[in-house]
N, C-alpha and C positions, 0 to 999 in steps of 0.2 A: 409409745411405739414398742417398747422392753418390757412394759408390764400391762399386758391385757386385759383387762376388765379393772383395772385399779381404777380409773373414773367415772366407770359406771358405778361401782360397789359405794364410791365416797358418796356422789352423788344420791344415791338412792336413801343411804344413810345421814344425809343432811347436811354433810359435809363440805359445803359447798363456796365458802370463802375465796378458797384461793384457785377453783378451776373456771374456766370460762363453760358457761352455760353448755349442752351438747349442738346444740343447733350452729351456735358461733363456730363451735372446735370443727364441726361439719363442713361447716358454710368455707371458712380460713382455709381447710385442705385442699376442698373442691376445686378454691381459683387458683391455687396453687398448681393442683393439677391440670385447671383448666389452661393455666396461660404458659405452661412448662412448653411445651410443646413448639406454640409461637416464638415463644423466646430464646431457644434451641434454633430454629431457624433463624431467627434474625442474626444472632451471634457465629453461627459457623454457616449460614449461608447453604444451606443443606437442605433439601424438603423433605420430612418429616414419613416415615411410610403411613400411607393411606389406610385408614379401617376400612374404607369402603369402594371397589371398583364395580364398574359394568362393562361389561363387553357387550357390543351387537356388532357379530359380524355375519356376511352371506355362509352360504353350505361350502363356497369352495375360500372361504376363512378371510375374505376382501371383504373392508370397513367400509364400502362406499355402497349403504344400503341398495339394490335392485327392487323393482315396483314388488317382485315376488314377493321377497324378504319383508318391506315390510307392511303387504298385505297378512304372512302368517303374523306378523306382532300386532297387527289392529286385530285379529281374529284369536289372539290368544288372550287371557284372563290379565294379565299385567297390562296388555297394549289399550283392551277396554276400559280400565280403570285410568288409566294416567293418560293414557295418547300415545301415539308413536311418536310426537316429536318433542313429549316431555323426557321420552325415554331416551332417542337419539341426543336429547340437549345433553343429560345426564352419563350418556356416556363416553360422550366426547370432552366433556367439562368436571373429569374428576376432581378439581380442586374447589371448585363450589358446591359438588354433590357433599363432599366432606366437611365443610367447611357450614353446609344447611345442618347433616348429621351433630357434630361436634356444638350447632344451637340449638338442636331439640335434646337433648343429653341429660342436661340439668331438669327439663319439664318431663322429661321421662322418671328418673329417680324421683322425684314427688310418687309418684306412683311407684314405682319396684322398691324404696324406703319402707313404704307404709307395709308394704306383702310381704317382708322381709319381718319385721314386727310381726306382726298375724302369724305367721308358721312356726318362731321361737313361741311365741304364745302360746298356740298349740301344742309344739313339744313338748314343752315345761308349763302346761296346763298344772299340775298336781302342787306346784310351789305357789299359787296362788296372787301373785305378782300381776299387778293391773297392766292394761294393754301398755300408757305410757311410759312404764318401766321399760317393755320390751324396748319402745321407739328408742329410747334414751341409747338403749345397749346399740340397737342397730345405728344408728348415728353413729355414737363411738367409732362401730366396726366398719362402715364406709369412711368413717373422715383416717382411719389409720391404712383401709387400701390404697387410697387415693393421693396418698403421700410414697406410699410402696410403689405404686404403678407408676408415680411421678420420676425417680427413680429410674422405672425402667424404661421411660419415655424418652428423658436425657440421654441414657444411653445410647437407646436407638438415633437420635439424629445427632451421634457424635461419632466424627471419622474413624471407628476403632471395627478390627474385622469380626465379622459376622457371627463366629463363634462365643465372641461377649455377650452380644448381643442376645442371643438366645441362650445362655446359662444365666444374664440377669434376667430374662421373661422367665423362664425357669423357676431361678431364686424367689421371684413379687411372686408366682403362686402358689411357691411352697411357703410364704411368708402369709399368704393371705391364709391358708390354709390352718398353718398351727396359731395363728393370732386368733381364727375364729373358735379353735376347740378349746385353748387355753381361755381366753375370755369366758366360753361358756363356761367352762368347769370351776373357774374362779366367783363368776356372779352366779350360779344356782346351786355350787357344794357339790352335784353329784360325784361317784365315782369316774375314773377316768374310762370305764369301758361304754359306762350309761350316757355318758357326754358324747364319746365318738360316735355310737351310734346313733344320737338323736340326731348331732351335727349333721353327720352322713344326710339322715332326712331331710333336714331341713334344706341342704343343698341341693336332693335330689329334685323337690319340689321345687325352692326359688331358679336355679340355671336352664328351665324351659322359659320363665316367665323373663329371664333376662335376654333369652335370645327371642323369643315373641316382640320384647320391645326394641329389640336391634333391629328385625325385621319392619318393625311398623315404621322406627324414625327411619328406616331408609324411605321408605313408601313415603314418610314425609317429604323429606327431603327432595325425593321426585317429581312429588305433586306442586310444591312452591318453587320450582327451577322452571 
């Protein structure tokens, strides 16, 4: 968590004795992260804020759909694909819209893991470094957010005011931030200006593909409610 890319570097170098595999060190943060949250509920008895809400309401802002209303949502692009009363389930039922999201999560990162690898790849194409080198690093650098986020996750469902709150959301992405340039600059040598700006790239291109998959598990999530 203090010293970024020190388990990729060992690792790549053979070094491999005393760490746990990268996939495990992945795997151990994710449930970590993944069951933080539940756990935070059960203990203080608090719901958790939601990643994900829907509202349908009429034009004059009343939840008690009219034939109007939701003849335009069967005639719009969301209403065609799902239904109007997957979408009414969904929005009356935010805690199992969230709760379908928070299950397709983990099957999404198999996917945005792999694209993540692929773009460092690309960036540091010229250091010659095979694809699962990159995997190994991107592992790394998700299994140390997802301890960071964790973090901020307990905060959020603990009775402390709001201002905490969002200076630890603050702190997880200034942490996610220099954990990713230090890592890089650590596992490939370059200088620190050539690093930031590759980094820059590679975020520029992975953060559409993370919200692409925010968007789709919701559409999941919609479709199986």
């Amino acid at each position: 968590m203090l010293r970024p890319g020190l388990l990729t570097v060992d690792y790549l170098a053979g070094r491999r004795a005393r760490w746990l595999t990268p996939f495990r060190v992945y795997l151990i943060c994710s449930v970590i992260f993944f069951i933080s949250g539940p756990t935070v509920e059960m203990v203080t008895h608090r719901s958790m804020r939601e990643a994900a809400k829907l509202t349908i309401t009429n034009s004059d802002g009343s939840t008690t759909l009219t034939p109007e209303t939701r003849r335009e949502i069967a005639n719009g692009l969301p209403g065609r694909v799902f239904g109007v009363e997957r979408m009414e389930r969904a929005a009356t039922h935010s805690a199992e819209l969230n709760q379908a999201i928070q299950a397709a999560f983990p099957k999404a990162m198999f996917v945005l893991l792999p694209l993540f690898a692929l773009f460092t790849s690309i960036a540091w194409r010229r250091h010659r470094r095979r694809y699962p080198a990159h995997v190994y690093l991107a592992l790394h650098l998700h299994a140390a957010w997802f301890l960071a986020f964790t973090v901020v996750s307990i905060v959020a469902g603990l009775p402390v005011p709001s201002v905490i709150q969002e200076l630890t959301a603050l702190a997880g992405g200034a942490y996610a931030v220099w954990y990713f340039v230090r890592a890089a600059h650590t596992v490939f040598g370059e200088s620190w200006s050539r690093t930031i700006v590759k980094s820059a790239g590679v975020a520029i291109a992975y953060l559409p593909c993370w919200f692409i998959a925010s968007f789709a598990m919701m559409g999941y999530a919609i479709a199986t409610m």
